[in-house]
C-alpha positions as a Python dict, from the first residue, in 0.01 Angstrom:
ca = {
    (1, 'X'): (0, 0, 0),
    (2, 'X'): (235, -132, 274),
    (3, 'X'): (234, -506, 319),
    (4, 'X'): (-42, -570, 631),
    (5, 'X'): (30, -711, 896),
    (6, 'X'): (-271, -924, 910),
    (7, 'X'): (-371, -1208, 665),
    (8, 'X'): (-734, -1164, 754),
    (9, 'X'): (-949, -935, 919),
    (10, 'X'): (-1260, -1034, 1124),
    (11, 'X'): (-1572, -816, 1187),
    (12, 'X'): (-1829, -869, 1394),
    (13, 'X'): (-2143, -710, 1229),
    (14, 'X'): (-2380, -538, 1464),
    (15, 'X'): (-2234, -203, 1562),
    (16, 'X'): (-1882, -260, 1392),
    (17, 'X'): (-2058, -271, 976),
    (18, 'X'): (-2455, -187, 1065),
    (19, 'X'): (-2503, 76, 1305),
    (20, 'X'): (-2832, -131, 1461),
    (21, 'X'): (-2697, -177, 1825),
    (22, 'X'): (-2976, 109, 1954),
    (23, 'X'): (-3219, -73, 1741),
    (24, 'X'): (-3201, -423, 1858),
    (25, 'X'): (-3153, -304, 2215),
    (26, 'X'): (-3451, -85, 2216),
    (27, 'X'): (-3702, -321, 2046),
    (28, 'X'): (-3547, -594, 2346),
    (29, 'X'): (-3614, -335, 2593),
    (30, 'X'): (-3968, -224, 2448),
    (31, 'X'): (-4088, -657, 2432),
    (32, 'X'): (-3952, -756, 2776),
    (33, 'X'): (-4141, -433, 2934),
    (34, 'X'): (-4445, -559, 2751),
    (35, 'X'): (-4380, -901, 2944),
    (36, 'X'): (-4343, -727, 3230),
    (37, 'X'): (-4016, -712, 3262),
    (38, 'X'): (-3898, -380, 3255),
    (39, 'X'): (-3619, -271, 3088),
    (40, 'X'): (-3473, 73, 2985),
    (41, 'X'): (-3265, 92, 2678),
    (42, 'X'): (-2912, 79, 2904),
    (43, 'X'): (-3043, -227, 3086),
    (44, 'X'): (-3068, -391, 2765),
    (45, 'X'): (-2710, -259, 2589),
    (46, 'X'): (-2562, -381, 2965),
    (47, 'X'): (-2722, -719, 2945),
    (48, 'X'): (-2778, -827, 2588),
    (49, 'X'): (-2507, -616, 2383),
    (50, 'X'): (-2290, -909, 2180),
    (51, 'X'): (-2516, -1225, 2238),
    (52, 'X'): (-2704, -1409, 2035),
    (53, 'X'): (-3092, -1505, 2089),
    (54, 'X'): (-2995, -1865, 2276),
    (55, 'X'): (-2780, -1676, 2514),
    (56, 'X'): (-3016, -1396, 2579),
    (57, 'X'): (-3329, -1650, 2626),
    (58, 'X'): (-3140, -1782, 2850),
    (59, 'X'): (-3070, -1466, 3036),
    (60, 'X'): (-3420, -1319, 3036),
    (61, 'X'): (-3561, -1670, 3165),
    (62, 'X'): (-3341, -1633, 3453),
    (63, 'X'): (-3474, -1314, 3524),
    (64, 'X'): (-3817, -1370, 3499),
    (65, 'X'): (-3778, -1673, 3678),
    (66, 'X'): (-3986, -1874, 3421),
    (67, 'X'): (-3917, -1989, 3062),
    (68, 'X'): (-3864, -1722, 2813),
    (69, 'X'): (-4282, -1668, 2633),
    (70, 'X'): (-4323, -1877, 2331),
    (71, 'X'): (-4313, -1676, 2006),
    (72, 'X'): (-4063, -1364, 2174),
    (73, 'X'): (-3760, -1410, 1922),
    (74, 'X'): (-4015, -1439, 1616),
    (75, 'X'): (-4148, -1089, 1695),
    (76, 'X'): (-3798, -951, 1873),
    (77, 'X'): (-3679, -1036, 1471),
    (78, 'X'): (-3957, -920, 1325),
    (79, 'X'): (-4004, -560, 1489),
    (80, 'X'): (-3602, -545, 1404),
    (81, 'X'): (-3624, -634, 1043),
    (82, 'X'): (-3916, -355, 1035),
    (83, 'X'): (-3688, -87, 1139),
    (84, 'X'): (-3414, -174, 966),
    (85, 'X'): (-3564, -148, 656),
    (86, 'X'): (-3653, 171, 733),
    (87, 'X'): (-3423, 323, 918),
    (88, 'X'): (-3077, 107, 926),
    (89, 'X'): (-2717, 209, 852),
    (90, 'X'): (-2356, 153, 816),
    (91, 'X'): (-2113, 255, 1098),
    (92, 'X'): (-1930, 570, 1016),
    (93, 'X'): (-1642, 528, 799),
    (94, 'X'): (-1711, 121, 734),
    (95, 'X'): (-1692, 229, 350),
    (96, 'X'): (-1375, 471, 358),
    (97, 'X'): (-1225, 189, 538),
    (98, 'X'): (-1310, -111, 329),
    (99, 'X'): (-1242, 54, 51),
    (100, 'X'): (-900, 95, 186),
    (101, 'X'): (-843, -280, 300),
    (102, 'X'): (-712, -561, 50),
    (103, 'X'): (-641, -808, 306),
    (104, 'X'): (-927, -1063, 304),
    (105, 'X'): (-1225, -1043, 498),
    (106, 'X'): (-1514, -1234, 643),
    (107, 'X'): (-1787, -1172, 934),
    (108, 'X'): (-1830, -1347, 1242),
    (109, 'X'): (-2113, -1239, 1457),
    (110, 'X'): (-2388, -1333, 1670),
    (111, 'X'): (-2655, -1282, 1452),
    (112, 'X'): (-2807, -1487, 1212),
    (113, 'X'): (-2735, -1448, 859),
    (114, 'X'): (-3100, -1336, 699),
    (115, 'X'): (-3054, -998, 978),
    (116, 'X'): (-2633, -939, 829),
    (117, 'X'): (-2768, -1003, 454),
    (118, 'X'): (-3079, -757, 497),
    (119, 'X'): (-2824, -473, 643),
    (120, 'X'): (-2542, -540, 424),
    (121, 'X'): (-2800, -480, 87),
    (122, 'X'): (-3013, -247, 283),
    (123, 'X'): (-2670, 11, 285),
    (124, 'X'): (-2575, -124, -52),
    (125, 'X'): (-2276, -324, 111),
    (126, 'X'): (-2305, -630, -10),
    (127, 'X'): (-2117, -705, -276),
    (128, 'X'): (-1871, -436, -231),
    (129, 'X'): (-1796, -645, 121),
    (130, 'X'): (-1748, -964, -108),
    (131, 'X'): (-1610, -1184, 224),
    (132, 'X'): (-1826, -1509, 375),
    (133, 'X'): (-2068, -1477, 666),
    (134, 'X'): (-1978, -1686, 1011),
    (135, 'X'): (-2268, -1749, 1259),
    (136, 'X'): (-2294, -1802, 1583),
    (137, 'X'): (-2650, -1887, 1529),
    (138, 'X'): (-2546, -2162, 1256),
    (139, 'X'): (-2211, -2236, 1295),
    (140, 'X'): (-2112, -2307, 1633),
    (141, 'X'): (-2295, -2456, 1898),
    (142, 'X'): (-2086, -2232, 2160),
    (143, 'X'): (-2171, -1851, 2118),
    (144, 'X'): (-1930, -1512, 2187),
    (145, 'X'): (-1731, -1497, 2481),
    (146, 'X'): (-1648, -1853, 2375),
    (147, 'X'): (-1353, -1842, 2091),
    (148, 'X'): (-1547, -2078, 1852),
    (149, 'X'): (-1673, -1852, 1618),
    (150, 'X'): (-1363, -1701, 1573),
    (151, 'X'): (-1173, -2000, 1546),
    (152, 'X'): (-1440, -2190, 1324),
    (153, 'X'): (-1412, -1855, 1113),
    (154, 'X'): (-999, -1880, 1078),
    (155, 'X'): (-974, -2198, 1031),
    (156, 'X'): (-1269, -2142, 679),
    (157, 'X'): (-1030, -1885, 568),
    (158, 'X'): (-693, -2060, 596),
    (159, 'X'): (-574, -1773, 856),
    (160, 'X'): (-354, -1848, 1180),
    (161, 'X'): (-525, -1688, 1492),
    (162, 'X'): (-192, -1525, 1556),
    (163, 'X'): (-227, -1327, 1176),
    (164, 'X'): (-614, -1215, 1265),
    (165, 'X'): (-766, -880, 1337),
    (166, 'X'): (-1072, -898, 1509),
    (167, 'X'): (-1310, -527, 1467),
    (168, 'X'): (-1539, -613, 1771),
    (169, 'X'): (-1747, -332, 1969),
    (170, 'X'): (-1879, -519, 2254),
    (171, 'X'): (-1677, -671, 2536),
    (172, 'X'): (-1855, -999, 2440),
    (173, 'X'): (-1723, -1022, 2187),
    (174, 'X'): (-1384, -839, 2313),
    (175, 'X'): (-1353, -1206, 2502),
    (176, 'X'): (-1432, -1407, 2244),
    (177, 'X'): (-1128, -1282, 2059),
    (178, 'X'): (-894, -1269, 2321),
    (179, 'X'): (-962, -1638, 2362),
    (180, 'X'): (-941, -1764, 2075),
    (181, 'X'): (-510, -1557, 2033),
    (182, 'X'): (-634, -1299, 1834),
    (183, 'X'): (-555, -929, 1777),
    (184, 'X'): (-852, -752, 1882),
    (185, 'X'): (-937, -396, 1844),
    (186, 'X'): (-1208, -266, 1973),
    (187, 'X'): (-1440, 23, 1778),
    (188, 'X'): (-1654, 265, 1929),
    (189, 'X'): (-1822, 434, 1649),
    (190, 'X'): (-2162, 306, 1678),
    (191, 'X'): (-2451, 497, 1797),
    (192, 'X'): (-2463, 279, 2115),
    (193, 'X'): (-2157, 382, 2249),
    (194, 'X'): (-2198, 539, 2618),
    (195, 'X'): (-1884, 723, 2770),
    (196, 'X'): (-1769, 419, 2957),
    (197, 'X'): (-1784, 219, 2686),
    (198, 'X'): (-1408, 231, 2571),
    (199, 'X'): (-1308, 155, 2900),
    (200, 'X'): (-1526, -176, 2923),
    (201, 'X'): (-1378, -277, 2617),
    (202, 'X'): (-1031, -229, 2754),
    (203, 'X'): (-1146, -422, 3067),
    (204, 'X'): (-1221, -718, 2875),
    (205, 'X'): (-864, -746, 2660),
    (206, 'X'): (-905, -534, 2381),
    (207, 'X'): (-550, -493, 2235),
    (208, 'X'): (-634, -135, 2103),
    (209, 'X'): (-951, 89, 2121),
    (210, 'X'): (-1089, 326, 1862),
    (211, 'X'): (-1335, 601, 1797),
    (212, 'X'): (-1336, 602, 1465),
    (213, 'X'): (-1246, 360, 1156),
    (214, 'X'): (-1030, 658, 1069),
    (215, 'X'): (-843, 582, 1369),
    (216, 'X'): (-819, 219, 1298),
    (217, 'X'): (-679, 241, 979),
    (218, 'X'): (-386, 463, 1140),
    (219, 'X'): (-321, 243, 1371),
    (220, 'X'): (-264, -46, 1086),
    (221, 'X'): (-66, 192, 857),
    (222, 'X'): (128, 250, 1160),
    (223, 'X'): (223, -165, 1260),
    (224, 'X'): (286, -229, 929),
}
């Protein structure tokens, strides 16, 4: 294997490893049209895609133009971590493409950890994945399109920004990388990908933009 030209690579989790970004978005858009605040499933990818909870409270307060109802994350998490069990799974070509990687590798997301460690044994990626878990939820006290989570998660794995892919899929967290003098590429193999989706990602600094992991891995074989 060429030498990489990376020393660590960076994914977020939700829609770049688990292929839940419909999920989460459509339980969100099913609760806040129970609150009466209706929401479609778009409204919610547009909106909430790449944040975590604190952000979106914060968000959906604003809209309703009164504090976010007690007890809406507890069952927003729960109704997710129904459905996942059920019905959750890796992105297309996460395995092929880990499988092909020996650079090391951690997560970073916006989640918190219980949600990345039920997905990652759910698809039996676990300990095949083998890296740490960053959270925006534990971690930082500054969530994606801030660079903290990125930076916090460099810094754990002895990694210059400058040497650091970042696999991101929303333009979130697109920002978040770009901040914090990162390489970020974005991926648009996730079931939640609309057609302007690339193009969003582009908007907000991604370096490179795939459809595939296939793709990705290319494109690395390729700047080596």
């Amino acid at each position: 294997m060429n030498r990489s030209p990376f020393d660590l690579i960076i994914f977020d989790y939700d829609g770049v490893i688990a292929d839940s970004e419909l999920l989460n978005n459509a339980v969100m858009a099913e609760l806040l049209s129970e609150i009466s605040l209706p929401t479609t499933l778009d409204d919610a990818l547009a909106t909430y895609l790449g944040k975590r909870w604190l952000d979106c409270e914060a968000l959906i307060s604003e809209r309703l133009g009164a504090p976010c109802p007690p007890g809406l994350q507890d069952e927003w998490t729960r109704r997710c971590h129904d459905r996942a069990r059920r019905d959750l799974t890796s992105v297309a070509g996460f395995d092929a493409f880990l499988a092909g990687r020996e650079e090391p590798r951690c997560i970073a997301s916006s989640s918190p950890p219980d949600w990345i460690e039920l997905g990652l044994r759910h698809f039996g990626a676990h300990d095949v994945f083998g890296g740490p878990i960053f959270s925006a939820a534990v971690h930082v006290s500054r969530g994606k399109p801030h660079p903290d989570l990125f930076l916090y998660a460099a810094e754990a794995m002895k990694a210059a920004p400058e040497r650091t892919l970042v696999i991101e899929d929303s333009p979130t967290g697109v920002l978040a990388g770009v901040a914090a003098g990162m390489t970020i590429v974005g991926l648009c193999a996730g079931g939640h990908v609309r057609g302007d989706h690339s193009q969003r990602l582009k908007q907000a600094g991604a370096h490179q933009v795939f459809d595939s992991y296939a793709d990705l891995a290319g494109w690395i074989a390729e700047t080596a």
